[in-house]
Every structure is written in C-alpha cells, then in structure tokens.
BAVEXTOR-916041 format. One line per 5 residues: number of its first residue (from 1); their letters; for each residue x, y, z of N, C-alpha, C. Coordinates in steps of 0.001 Angstrom, whole numbers, padded with zeros to 6 digits. Each point is the difference from the previous one (the first is absolute). Layout:
! residues N
NUM	a	X:Y:Z:X:Y:Z:X:Y:Z  ...
This chain:
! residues 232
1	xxxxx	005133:-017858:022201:000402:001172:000787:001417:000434:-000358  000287:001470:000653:001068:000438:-000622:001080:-000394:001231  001279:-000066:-000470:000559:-000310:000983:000679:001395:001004  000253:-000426:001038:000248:000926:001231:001305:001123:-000809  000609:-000179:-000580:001231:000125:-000516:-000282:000685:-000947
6	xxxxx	-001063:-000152:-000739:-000250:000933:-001207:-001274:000702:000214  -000594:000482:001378:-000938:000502:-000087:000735:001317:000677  -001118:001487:-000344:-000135:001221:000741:-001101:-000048:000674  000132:001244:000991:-000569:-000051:000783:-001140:001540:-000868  -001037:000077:000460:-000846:000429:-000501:-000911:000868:001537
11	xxxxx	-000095:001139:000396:-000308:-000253:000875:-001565:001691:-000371  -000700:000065:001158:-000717:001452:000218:-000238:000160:001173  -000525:001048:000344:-000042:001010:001572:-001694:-000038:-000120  -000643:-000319:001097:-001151:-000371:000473:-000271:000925:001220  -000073:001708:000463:-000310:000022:001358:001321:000692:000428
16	xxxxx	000612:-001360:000973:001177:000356:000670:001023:-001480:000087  -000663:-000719:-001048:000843:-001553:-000086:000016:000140:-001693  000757:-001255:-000257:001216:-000051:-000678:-000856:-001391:-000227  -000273:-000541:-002039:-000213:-001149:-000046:000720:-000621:-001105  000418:-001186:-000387:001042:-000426:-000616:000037:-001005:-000455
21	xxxxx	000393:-000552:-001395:-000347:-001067:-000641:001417:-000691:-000941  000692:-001338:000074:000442:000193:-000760:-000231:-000864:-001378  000178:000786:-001267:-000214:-000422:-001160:000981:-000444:-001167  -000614:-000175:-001026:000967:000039:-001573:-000268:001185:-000451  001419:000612:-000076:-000090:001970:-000231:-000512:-000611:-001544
26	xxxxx	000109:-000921:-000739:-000210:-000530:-001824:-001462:000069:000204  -000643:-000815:001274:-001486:000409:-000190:-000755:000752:-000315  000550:001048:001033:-000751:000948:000586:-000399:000967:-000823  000653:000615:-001444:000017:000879:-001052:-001892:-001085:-000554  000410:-001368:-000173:-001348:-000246:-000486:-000957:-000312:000743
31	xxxxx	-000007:000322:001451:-001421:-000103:000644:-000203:001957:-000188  001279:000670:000006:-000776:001278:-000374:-000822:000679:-001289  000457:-000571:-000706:-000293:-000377:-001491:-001732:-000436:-000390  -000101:-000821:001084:-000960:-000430:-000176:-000551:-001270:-001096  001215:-000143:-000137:-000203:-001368:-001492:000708:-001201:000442
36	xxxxx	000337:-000486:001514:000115:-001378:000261:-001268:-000505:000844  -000754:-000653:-000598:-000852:-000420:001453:000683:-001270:000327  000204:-000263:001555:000784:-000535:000491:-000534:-000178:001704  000430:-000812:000489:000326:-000066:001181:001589:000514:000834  -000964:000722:000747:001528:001403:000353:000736:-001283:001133
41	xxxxx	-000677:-000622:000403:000780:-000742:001201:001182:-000891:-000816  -000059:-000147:-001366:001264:-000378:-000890:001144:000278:000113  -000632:001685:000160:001040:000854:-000178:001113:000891:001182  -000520:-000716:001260:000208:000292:000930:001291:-000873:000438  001086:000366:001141:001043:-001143:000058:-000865:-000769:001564
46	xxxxx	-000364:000609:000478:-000909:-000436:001434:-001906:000304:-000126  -000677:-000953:000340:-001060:000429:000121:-000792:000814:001523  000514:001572:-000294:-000140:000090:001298:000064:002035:-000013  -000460:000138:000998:000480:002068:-000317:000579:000062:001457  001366:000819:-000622:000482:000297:001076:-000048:001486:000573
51	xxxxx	000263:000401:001236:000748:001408:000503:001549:000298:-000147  000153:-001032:000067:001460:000060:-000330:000802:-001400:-000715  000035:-000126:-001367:000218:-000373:-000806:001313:-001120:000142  001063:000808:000626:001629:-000528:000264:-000301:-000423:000779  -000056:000316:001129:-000768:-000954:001759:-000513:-000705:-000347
56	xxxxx	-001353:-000265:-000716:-000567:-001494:000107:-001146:000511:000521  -000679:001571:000633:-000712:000125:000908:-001011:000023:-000490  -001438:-000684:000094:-000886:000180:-000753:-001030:000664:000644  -001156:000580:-000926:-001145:000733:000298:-001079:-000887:000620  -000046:001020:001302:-001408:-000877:000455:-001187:000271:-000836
61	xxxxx	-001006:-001217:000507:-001363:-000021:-000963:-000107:001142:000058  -000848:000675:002011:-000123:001325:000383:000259:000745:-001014  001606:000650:-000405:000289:000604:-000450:-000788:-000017:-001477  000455:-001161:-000785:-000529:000244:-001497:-001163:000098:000012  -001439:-000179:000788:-001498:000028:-000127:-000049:001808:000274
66	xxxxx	000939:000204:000966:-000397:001562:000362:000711:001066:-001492  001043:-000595:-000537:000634:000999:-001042:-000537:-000570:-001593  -000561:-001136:-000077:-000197:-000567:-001372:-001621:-000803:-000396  -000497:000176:001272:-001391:-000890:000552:-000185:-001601:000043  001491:-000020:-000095:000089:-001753:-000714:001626:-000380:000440
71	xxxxx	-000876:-001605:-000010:001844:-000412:000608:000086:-001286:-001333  -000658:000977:-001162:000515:-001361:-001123:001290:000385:-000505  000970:-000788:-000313:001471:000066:-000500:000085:000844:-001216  -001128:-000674:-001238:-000299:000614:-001018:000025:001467:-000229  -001234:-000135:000681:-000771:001358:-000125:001063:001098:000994
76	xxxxx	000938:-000210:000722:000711:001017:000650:001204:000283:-000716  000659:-001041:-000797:000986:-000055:-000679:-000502:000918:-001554  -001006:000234:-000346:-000032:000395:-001227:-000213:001473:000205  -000284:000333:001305:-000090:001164:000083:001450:001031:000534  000020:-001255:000775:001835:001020:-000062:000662:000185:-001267
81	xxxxx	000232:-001109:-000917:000647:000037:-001280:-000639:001353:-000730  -001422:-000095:-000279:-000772:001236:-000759:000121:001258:000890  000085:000368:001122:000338:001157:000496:001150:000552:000906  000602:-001665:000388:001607:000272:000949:001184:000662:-000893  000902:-000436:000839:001219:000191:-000779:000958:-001559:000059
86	xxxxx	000366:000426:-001048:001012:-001318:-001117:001224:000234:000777  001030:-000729:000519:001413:-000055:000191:000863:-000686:-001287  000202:000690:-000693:000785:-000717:-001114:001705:-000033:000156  000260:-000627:-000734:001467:-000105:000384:000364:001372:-001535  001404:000452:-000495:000287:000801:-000754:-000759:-001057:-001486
91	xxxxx	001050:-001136:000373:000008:-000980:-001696:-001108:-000416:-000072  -001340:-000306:000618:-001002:-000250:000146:-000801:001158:-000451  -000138:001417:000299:-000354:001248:-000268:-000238:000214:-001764  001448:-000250:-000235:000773:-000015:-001188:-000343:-001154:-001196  -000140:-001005:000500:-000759:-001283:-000967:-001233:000293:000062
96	xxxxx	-001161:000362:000981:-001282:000338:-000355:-000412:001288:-000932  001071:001206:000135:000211:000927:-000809:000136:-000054:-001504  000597:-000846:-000096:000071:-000295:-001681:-000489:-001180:-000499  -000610:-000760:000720:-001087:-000654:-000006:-001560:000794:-000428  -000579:001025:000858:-000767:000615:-000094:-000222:000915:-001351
101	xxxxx	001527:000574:-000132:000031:000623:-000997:000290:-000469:-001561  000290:-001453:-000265:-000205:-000680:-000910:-001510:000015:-000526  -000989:-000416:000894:-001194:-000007:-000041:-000659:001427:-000623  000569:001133:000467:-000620:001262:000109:000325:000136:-001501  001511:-000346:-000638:000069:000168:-001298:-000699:-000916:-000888
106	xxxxx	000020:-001067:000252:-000754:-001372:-000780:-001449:001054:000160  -000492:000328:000868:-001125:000662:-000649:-000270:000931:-000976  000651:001109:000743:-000055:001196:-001365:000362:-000750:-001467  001288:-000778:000426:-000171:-000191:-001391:-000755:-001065:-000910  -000736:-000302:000633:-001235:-001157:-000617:-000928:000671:-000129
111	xxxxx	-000514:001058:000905:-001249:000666:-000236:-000113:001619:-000635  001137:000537:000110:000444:001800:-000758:000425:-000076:-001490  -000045:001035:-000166:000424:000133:-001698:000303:002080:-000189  000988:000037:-000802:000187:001399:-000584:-001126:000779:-000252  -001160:000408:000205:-000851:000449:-000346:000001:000948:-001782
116	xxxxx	001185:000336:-000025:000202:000662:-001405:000395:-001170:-001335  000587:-001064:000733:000670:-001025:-001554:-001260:-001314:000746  -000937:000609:000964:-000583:-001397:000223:000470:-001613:000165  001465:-000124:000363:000942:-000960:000341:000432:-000541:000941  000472:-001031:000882:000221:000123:000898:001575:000567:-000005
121	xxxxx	000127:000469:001420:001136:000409:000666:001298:-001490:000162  001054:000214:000129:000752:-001099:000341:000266:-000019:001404  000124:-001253:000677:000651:-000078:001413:000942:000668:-000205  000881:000474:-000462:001485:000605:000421:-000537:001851:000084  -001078:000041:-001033:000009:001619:000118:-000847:000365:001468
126	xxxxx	-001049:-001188:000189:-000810:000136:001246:001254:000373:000961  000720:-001044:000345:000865:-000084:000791:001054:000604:000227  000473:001328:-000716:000599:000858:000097:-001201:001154:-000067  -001035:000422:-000529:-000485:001001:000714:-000555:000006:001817  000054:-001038:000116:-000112:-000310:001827:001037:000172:000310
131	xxxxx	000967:000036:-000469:001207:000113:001078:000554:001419:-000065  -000774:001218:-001337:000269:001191:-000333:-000887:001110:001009  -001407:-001359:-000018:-000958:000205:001135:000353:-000160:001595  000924:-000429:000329:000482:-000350:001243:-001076:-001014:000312  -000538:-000936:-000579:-000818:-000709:000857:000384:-000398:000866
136	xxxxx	-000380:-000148:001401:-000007:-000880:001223:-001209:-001087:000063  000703:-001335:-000185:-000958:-000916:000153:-000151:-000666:001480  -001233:-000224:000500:-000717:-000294:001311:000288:-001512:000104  000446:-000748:000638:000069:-001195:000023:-001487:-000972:000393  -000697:001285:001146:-001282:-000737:000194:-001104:001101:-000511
141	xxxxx	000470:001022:-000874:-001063:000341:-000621:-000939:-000516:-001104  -001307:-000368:000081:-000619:-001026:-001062:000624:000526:-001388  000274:-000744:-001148:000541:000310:-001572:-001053:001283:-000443  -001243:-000612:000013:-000747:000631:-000503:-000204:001789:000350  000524:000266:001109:000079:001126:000546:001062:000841:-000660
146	xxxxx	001053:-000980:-000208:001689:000730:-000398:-000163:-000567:-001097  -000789:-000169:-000914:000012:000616:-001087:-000610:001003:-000748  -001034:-000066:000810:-000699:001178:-000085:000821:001861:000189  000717:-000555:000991:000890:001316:000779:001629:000122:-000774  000118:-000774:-000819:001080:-000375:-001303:-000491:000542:-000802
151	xxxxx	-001292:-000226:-000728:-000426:000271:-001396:-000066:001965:-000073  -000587:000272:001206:000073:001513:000303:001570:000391:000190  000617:-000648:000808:001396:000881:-000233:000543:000101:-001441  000122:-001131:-000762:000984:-000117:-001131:-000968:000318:-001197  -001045:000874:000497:-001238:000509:-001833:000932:001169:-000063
156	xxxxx	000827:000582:000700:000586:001346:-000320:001604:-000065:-000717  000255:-001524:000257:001215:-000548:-000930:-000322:-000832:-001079  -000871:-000527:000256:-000718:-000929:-001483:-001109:-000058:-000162  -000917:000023:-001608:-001352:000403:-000245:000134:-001839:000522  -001367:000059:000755:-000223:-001192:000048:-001926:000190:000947
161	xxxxx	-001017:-001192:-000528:-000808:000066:-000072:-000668:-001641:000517  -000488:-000095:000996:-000655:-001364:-000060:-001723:-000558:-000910  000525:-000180:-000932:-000785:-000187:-000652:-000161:-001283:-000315  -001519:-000632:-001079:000078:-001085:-001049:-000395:000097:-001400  001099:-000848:-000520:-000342:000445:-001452:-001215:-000855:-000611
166	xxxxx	-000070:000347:-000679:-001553:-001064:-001413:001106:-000160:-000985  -000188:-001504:-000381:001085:000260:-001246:-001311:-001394:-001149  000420:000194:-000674:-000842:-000936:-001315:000579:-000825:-000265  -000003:-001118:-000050:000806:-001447:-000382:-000896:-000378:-001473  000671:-000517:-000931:-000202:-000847:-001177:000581:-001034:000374
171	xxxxx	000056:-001892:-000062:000575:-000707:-000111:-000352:-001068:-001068  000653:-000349:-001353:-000246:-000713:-000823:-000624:-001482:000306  -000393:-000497:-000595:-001181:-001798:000653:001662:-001119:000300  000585:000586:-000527:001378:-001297:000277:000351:-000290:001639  -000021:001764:000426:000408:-000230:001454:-001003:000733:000723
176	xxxxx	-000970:-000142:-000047:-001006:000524:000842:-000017:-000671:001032  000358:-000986:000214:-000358:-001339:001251:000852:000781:001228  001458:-000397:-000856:000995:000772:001553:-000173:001697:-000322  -000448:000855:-000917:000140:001231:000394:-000755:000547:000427  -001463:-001140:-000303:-001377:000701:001537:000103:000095:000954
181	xxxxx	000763:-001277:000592:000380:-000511:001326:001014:001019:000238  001188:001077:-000531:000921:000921:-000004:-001445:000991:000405  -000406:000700:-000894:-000754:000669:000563:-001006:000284:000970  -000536:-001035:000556:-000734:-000064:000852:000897:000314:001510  001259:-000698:000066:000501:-000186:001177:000433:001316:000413
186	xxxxx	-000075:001438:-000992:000698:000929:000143:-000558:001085:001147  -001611:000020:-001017:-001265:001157:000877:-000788:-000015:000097  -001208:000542:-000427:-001154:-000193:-000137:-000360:000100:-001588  -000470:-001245:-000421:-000976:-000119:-001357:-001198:000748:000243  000156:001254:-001072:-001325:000761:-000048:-000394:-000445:-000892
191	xxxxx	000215:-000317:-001238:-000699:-000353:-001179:000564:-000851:-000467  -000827:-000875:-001126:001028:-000971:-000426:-001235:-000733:-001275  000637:-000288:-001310:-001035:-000482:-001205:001225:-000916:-000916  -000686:-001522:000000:000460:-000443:-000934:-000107:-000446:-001217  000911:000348:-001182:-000194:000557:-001479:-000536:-001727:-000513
196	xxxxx	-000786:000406:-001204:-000171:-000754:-000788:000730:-000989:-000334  001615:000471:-000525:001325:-000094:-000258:000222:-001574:001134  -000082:000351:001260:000531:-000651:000882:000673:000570:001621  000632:001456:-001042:000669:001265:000941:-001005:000260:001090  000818:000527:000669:-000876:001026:001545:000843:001117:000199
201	xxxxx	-000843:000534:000212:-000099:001946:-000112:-000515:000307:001704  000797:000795:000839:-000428:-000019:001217:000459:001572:000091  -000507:000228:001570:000478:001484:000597:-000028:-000484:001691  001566:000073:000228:000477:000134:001517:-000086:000972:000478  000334:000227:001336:000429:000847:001008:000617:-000922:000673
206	xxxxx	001131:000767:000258:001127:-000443:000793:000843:001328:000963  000745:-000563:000867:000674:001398:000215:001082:000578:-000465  000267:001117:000005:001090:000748:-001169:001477:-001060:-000169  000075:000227:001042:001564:-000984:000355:000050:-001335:-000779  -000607:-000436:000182:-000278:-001049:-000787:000147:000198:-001452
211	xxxxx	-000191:000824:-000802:000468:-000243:-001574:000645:-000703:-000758  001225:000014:000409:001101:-000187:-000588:000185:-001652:000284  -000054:-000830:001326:-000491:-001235:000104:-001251:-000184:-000519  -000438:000440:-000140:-001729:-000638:-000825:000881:000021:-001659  000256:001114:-000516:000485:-000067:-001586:001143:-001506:-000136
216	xxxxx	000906:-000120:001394:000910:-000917:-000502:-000929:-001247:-000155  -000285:-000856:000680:-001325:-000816:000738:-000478:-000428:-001507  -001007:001357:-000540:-000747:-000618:-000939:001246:-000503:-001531  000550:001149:000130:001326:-000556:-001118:000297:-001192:-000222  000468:-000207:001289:000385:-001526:000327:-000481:-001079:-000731
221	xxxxx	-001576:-000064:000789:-000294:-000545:-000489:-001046:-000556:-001402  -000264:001208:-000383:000075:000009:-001486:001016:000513:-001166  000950:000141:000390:001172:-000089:-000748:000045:001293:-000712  -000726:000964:000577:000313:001729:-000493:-001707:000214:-000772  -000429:-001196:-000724:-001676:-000003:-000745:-001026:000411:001456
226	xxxxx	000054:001077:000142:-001256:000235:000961:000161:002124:-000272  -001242:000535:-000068:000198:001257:000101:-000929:001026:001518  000537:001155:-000166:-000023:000087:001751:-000237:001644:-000755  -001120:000847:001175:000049:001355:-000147:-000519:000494:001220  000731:001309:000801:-000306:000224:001054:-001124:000863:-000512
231	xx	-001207:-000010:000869:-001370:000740:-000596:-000159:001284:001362  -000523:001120:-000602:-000084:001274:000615:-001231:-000708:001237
C-alpha cells in the first residue's frame, strides 16, 4: 500500500454525496491505461471509501449499494479513478506529464517514418514539432489516444506517416545463426528461403521507426556482410 503521505485523494459526485479514495497518483495513470492488472487495494493508502477523505469519515454500505450497487473496495475504487477526479499536487502533475509524453514520443518514433525519404523521423525533430504544435499532454489521458491527437496536430509541421516497412534481408552462412535471431526479434517474418550456399534470404515487416536500429543490429552483428532493401 501507498503510504498516507504520498497518496491523493481521488474523489467523484454520485447524486448529492461526495465519494473518495485515497491512492498512488504513480498508479493511477496505469489503471487508466489499462496495462497494469493489479490489485487496486495495493494501491490504495487505506482500504476503505470515504465522504470525506481528511476527516477519516467513511461511506456507509447504504450509501455505496445505492450510488455504485456494491460495497466492494475494488470495484468502487476503480471507478472513481476511471471517471472521478485526480488531486494532484503541481510536481506530481508535472512528473506524470513528461512521463506520458516520453512514451507518446518513444512511439511515433518507433512506429512513423517521412513518408517521402521513407525514414524514420528523429526524437528531437518529433519533439520540437509538438512543441511548434503546442501539444498539451493529459496526464490521465490513455497514450494511445494522445498520440493519435499528436500525429494529427504535427502532419501540418512534419510529413509523417504511421506506417510498416517490408525490407529484404540477405545474410551470408557465417552469421546467419545471430542475424536470424536479429531478424526475427524485429517484426513479422513474411518470407524466408535458405540458399544452397548456406545464406538466408528473408522479407520482414517491421515498423517504420525501427530502421535505423534494425540496420545497426544486423551490422553488428555481422560485421557490415549482410544486404538489406526496402521493398515497395
């Protein structure tokens, strides 16, 4: 559990009462998210819903069966978080903010590409057309939403396209061992035939962003002997 000291209060309006929970404001972005499964009573500093949070005053059963149909802790707590309101502190606001928005860029730029040089974009150019964009990032808005609502603001400052590429791999029989295992981990193997020779000849999909780590990757580890063509 979280402690008393580092939790917010989280609360929503039911009617004509007031219900209240307190939590880990760090949680709460990933029970909205939808990608921690968890037990929320973890995340709670008291197991308990209050009316008034600072008092100590808690909700009668009465009350929560008539506003929630249920007097489970769980199930009342996840619904304030998904539809109440968050009390955040400023620096708390502010660390989930660029928290969130790390993520929002780690995406675009793993999954977008220039649509004209077919390349990916760099974090720094992403990250200055959002800020040319005025993005406002949501602290409990899901990623997947705000990036979506990113990729539309900043297409009018940078060509950018969520796409995946097909690219053609050659890898000579010396390092086929670690550069299958390179390729596989990247995307999806659509095709794949191995030569007489020893070599393997494949065709990925991966996502755009990804290029430029996939080209270093296979380099690596075949020492520059591997050939690569992005296919229409």
């Amino acid at each position: 559990m979280v402690s008393l000291d580092d939790a917010v209060i989280a609360r929503i309006k039911k009617g004509e009462e007031h219900f209240e929970i307190l939590v880990d404001p760090y949680a709460v972005s990933d029970i909205i998210e939808g990608n921690k499964e968890l037990d929320i009573l973890e995340d709670l500093a008291v197991d308990a819903i209050f009316t008034d949070a600072k008092k100590g005053t808690h909700a009668s059963e009465e009350s929560l069966v008539k506003a929630f149909g249920t007097t489970d802790v769980s199930t009342i707590a996840k619904e304030i978080i998904l539809h109440g309101d968050i009390q955040l502190t400023t620096e708390q606001r502010h660390k989930m903010q660029e928290s969130k928005r790390k993520r929002i860029v780690d995406i675009i730029a793993r999954d977008a590409m220039d649509p004209q040089t077919k390349m990916p974009h760099p974090r720094q150019r992403i990250e200055r057309a959002m800020e040319e964009a005025g993005i406002h990032v949501d602290p409990f808005k899901p990623v997947s939403e705000q990036v979506k609502l990113t990729l539309q603001a900043i297409r009018s400052i940078l060509p950018i396209s969520m796409e995946k590429v097909r690219i053609s791999v050659k890898i000579p029989a010396q390092y086929t061992g670690r550069g299958y295992n390179v390729v596989r981990s990247f995307g999806t193997l659509e095709r794949e035939d191995w030569q007489s020779d020893g070599s393997w000849i494949g065709i990925i999909k991966l996502p755009a962003g990804m290029q430029n780590e996939f080209y270093d990757k296979l380099n690596e580890v075949t020492k520059g002997n591997v050939s690569t063509r992005i296919l229409k």
